[in-house]
N, C-alpha and C positions, 0 to 999 in steps of 0.2 A: 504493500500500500504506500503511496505516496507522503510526504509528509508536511503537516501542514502549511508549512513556508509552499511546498510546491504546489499543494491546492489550490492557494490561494492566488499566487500567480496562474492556475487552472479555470479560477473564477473570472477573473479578467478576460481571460479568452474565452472564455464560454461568452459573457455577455456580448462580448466585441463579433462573436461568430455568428452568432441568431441571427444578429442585421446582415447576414454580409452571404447564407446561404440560395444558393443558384434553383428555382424551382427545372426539376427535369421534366421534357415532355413525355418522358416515357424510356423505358431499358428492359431489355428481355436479355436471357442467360447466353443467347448465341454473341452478347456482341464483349469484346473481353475487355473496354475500359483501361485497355491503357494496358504496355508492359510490365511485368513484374508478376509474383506470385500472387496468387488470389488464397495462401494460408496468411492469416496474420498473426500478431502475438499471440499466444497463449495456442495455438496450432487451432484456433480460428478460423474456417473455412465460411469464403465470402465466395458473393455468388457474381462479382466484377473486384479484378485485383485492384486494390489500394484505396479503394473506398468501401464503406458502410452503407447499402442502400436500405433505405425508409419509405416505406411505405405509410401514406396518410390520407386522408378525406379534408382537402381545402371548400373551405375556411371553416376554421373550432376555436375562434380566441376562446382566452391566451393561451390555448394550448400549442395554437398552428394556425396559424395564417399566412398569406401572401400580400405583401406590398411593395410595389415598383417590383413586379418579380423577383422579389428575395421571399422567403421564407424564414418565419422565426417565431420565437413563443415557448413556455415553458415543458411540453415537452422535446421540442427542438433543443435547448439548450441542455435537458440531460444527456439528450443521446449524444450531442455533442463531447460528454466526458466519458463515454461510452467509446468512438469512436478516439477520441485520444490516446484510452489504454492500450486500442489494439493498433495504432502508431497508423492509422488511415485520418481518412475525410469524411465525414456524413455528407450523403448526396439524399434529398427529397425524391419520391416519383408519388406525384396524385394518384389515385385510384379509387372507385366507387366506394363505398362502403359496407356497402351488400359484401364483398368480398373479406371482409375483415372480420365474420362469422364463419364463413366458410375454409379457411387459408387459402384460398386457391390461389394469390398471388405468391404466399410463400410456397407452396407446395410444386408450381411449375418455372420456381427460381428466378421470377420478376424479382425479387428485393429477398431480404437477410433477416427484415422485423417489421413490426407496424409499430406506428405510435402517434394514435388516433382519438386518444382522452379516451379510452375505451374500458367497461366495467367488465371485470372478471365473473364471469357465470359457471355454471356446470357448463351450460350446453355448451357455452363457445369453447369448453376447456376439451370436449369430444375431438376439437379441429385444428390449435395449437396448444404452445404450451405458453404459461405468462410466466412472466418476470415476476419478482415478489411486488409487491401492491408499491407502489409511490406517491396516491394520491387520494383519500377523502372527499366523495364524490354526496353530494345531493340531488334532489329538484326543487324548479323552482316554479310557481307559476305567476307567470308575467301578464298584464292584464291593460288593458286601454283604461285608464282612466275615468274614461264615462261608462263603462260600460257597468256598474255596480255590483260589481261581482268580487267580494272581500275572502274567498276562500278556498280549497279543491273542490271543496263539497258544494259549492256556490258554480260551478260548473257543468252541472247535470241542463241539458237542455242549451247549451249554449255552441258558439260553433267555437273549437279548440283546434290547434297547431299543434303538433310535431315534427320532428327530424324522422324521416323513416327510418328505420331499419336500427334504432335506437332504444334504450334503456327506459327514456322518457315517454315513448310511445308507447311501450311497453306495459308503464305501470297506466298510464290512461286508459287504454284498453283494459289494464288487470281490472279497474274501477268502476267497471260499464260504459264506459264513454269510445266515441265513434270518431277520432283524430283526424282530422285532417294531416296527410302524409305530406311533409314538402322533401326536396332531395338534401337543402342543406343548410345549415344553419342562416345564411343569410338569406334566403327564400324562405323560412320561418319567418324571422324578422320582418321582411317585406310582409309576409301576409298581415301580420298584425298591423302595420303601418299603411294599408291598404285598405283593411276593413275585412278582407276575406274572411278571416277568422278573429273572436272578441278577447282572445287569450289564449296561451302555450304554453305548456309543459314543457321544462328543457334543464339542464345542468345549470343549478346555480351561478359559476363561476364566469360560464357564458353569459348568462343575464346581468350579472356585475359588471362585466365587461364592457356591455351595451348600454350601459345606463351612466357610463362614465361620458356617455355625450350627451349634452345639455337640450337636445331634441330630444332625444328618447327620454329621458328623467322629465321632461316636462309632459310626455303623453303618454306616458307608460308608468306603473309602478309594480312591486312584489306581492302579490295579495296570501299567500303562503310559500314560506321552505319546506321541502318535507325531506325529513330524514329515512332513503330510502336501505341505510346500511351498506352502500358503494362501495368498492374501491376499482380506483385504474391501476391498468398492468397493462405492460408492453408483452406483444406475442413474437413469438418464433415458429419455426416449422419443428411438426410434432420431434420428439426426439432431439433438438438439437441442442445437446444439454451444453454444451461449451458455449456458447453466444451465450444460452440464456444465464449462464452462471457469470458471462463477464458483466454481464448489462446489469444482474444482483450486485456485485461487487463493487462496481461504480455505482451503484444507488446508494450501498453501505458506506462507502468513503466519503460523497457527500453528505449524507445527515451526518455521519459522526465527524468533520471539519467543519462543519458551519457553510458550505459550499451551495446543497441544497435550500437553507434558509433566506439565502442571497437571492438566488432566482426565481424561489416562492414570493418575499416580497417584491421585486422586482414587475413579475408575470402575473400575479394571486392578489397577495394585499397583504395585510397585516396576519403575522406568522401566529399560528393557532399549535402549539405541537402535538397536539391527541390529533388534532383534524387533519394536518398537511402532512403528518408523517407517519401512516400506518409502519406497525409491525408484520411483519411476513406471517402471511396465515398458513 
């Protein structure tokens, strides 16, 4: 493990590298990215030599977004000391999200991991394997304003948003309710902003996010958190216990350097540590 002097000069470059990652249009396992081995530290087998690719669903602030085509956000910025240990680069590649229950992009050697603010379940654990937890996950339900609806339970009868193929969809549906599916977090956003739908269901941190602009705080508010018991975890292709062991290990070294607290409040907000920092279940 590195030590803390060297963390911390690690923390520097993590934040300096979020702003500074190249969104890819796309990478399949025939094309080989450049000379050199495609083992990395720790006998690491990557699926393009000299870089880490990531697989993700743009846009998820602040876990991952794109601006001026860079790519950055807090889970950007882990896998970046991810990508450090095994002496490569994190490369971005979008992908659907539907795909990120299935592994089908890791499994046909697209990318090496996803890291998509994504909750750990059984089912999705059938199709890869996750990283120990990183993140303390909610929902939130976000509500127009005039629409007078102060609760979850103040939602029956009303027309409600979703992110498809999501956690938050998920418990609306568990609750009786008939979601309107959009594909991505900011096609949620619009719909509420549009009238489509008079409130959505989605991950708190996302809704924090959104409200830190003074249009949205002015026609939007929280009308419940609900604590759905969450955690995020990064996946890999089933079996591939060496990434996922490295991606634990740098998850370890940043909570215990004070590395991860940086880029929680940086990304998140004010550092919570029961909330931001699960133990590995």
């Amino acid at each position: 493990m590195n030590t803390l002097l060297g963390r911390r000069a690690r923390t520097l470059a993590a934040l300096a590298a979020t702003a500074g990652l190249v969104l890819l249009a796309g990478c399949t396992s025939s094309d080989g990215g450049g000379s050199g081995s495609k083992t990395a530290a720790g006998g690491v087998e990557l699926v393009k030599a000299g870089q880490l690719t990531t697989c993700t669903h743009l846009p998820y602030p602040p876990f991952q977004s794109e601006v001026d085509g860079k790519v950055q956000g807090f889970d950007v910025a882990l896998i970046d000391l991810v990508a450090e240990d095994l002496g490569v680069e994190q490369k971005i590649v979008d992908t659907p999200f539907e795909n990120f229950k299935t592994g089908a992009f890791l499994n046909s050697g697209q990318c090496d991991l996803a890291a998509a603010g994504m909750t750990i379940t059984e089912e999705r654990k059938k199709n890869v394997d996750f990283s120990d937890p990183y993140f303390e996950a909610t929902q939130a339900v976000l509500v127009d304003k005039k629409s007078g609806i102060t609760s979850f339970a103040g939602l029956k009868g009303k027309k409600v948003g979703a992110q498809a193929q999501t956690t938050g969809e998920d418990h609306a549906r568990s609750k009786g309710l008939d979601p309107v599916s959009f594909e991505s977090s900011d096609a949620v956003l619009n719909g509420l902003r549009t009238g489509q739908v008079q409130a959505v269901v989605i991950d708190y941190p996302v809704v924090q996010g959104w409200l830190k602009d003074t249009a949205n705080a002015t026609a939007f508010e929280v009308a419940e958190q609900i604590n759905t018991g969450e955690q995020y975890g990064f996946t890999v292709k089933k079996g591939n216990d060496k990434l996922r062991e490295a991606i634990d290990k740098a998850l370890a070294g940043a909570k215990a350097d004070g590395t991860y607290q940086k880029l929680y409040e940086r990304w998140i907000g004010p550092y919570d540590r029961s909330a931001a920092s699960p133990s590995a279940s």
